[in-house]
C-alpha positions as CSV (number, residue, x, y, z in Angstrom):
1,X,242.0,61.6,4.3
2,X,239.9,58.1,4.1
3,X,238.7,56.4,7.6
4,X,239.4,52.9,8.0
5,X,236.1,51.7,9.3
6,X,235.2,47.7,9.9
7,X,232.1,46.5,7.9
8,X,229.5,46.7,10.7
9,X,230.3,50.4,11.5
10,X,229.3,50.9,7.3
11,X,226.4,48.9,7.7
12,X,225.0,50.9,10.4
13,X,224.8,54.4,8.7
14,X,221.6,54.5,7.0
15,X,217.8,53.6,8.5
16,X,217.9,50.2,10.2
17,X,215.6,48.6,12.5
18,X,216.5,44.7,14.2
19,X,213.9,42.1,14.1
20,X,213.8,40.5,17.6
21,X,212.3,37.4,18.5
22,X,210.5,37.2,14.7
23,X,208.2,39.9,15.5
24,X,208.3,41.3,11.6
25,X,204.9,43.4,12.5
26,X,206.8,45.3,15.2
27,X,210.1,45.7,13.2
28,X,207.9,47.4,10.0
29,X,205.9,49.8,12.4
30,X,209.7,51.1,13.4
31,X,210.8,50.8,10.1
32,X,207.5,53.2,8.8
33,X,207.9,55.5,12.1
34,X,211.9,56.3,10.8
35,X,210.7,56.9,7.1
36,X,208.0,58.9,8.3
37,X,210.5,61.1,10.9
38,X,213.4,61.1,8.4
39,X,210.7,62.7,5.7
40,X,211.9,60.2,2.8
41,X,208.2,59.3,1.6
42,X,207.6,63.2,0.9
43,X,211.0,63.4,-0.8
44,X,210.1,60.3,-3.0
45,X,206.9,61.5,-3.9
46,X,208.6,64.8,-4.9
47,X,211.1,63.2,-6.9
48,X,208.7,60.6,-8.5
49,X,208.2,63.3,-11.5
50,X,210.0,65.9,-12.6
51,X,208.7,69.7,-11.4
52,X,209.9,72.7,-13.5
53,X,211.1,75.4,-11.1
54,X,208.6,77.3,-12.2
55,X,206.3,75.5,-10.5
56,X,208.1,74.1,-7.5
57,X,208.8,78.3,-6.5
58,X,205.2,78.6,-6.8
59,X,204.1,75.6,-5.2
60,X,206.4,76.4,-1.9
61,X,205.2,79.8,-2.4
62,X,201.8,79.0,-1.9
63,X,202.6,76.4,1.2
64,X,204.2,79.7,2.5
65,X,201.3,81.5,1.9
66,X,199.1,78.9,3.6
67,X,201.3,78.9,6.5
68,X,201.8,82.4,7.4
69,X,197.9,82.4,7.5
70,X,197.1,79.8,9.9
71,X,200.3,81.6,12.0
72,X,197.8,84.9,11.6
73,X,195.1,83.1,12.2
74,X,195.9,82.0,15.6
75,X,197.7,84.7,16.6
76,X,194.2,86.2,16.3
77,X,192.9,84.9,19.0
78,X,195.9,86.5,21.6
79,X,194.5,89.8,20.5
């Protein structure tokens, strides 16, 4: 079952940010705030090498670790 869709509806699927009135500085805040929200740097820097499984289960095992810590650590304080 294929869509027909006009060219500016394809254009408009992925990240993009207008420049208005030539203000470039204003349009590549936006552009770093979507990135940022979207979480592409992280998955770019994940992808930049290749990570055994090995160590990508222990790596997210560890971030687990980390986190369920700081949860017990502030739940401390309701004690």
């Amino acid at each position: 079952m294929s869509r027909n869709y006009n060219r500016s509806e394809q254009e408009k699927k992925g990240l993009y940010v207008e420049v208005r009135n030539n203000d470039v500085g204003r349009a590549m805040r936006r552009l770093k705030k979507l990135i940022n929200a979207e979480g592409l740097t992280k998955e770019l820097r994940a992808r930049e090498y290749y990570e055994k499984p090995s160590l990508k289960k222990k790596r997210e095992k560890a971030q687990a670790r980390k986190r369920w810590l700081k949860l017990v650590e502030k739940n401390k304080e309701n004690w």
